[in-house]
C-alpha positions as CSV (number, residue, x, y, z in Angstrom):
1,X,112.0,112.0,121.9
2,X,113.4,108.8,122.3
3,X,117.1,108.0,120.6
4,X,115.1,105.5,118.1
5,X,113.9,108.1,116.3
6,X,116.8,109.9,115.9
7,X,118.6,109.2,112.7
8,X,120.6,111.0,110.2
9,X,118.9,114.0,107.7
10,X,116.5,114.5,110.7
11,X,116.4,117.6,111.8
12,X,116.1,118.8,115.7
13,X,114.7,121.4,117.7
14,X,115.2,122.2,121.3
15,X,116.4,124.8,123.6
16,X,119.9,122.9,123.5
17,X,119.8,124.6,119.8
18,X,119.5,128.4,118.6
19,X,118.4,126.8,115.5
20,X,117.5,124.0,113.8
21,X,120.0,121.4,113.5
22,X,119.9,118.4,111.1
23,X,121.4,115.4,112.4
24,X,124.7,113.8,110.5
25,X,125.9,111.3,112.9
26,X,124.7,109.6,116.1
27,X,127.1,108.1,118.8
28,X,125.9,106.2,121.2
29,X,128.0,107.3,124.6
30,X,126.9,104.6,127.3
31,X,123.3,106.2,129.0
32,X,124.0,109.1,127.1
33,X,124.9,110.1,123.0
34,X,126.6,111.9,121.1
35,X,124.6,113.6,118.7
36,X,127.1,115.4,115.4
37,X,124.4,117.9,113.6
38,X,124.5,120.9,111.3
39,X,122.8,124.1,111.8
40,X,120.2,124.3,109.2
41,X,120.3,128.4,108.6
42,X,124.0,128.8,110.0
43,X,125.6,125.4,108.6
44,X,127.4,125.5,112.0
45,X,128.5,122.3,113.8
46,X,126.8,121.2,116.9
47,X,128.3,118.3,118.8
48,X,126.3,118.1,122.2
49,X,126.4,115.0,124.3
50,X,122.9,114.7,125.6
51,X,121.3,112.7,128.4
52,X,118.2,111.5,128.3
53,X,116.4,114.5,130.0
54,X,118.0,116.3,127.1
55,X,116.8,114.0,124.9
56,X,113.0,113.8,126.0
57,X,113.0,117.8,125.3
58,X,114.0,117.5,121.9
59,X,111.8,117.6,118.9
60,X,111.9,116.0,115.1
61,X,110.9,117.1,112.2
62,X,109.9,114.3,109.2
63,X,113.1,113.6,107.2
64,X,110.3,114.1,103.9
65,X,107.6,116.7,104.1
66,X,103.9,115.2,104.1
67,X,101.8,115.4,101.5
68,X,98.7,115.8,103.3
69,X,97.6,119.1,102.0
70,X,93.8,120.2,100.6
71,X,94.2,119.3,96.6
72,X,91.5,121.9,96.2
73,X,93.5,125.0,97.5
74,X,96.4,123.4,95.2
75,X,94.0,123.6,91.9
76,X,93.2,127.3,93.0
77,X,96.3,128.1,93.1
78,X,97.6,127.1,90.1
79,X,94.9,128.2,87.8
80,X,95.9,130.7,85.7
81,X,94.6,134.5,86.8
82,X,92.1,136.5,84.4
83,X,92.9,139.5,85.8
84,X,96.7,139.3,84.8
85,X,95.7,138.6,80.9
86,X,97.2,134.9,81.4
């Protein structure tokens, strides 16, 4: 990952972590940053100053989920069921 694509509401995953963390505040620290984040299932604080080895090893997730889904599974799913007198 490269510090460009971090930004805030993106949320990180790496063995820095025990869980996902979404980002709240980037500080750049000379060759290295300062990366404020919140733990998505603890809602603890993270405040790691990573270099950029630590950086490469992270991953993102999109800030908005893709749509890119079958429509077809969607429409099967949401028709109503026979069976349950619907």
């Amino acid at each position: 990952m490269r510090f460009d694509n971090l930004k805030p509401n993106t949320t990180v995953r790496g063995a820095i972590f025990p869980e996902p963390v979404q980002v709240i505040l980037i500080v750049p620290m000379g060759d290295s940053i300062k990366l404020v984040g919140k733990g998505t299932k603890s809602g603890k604080v993270y405040e790691p100053i990573l270099n950029t080895k630590q950086l490469e090893k992270l991953e993102t997730s999109p800030e908005k989920e893709p749509f890119t889904g079958d429509s077809k599974h969607f429409r099967l799913g949401m028709r109503p069921c026979d069976w349950a007198g619907i």
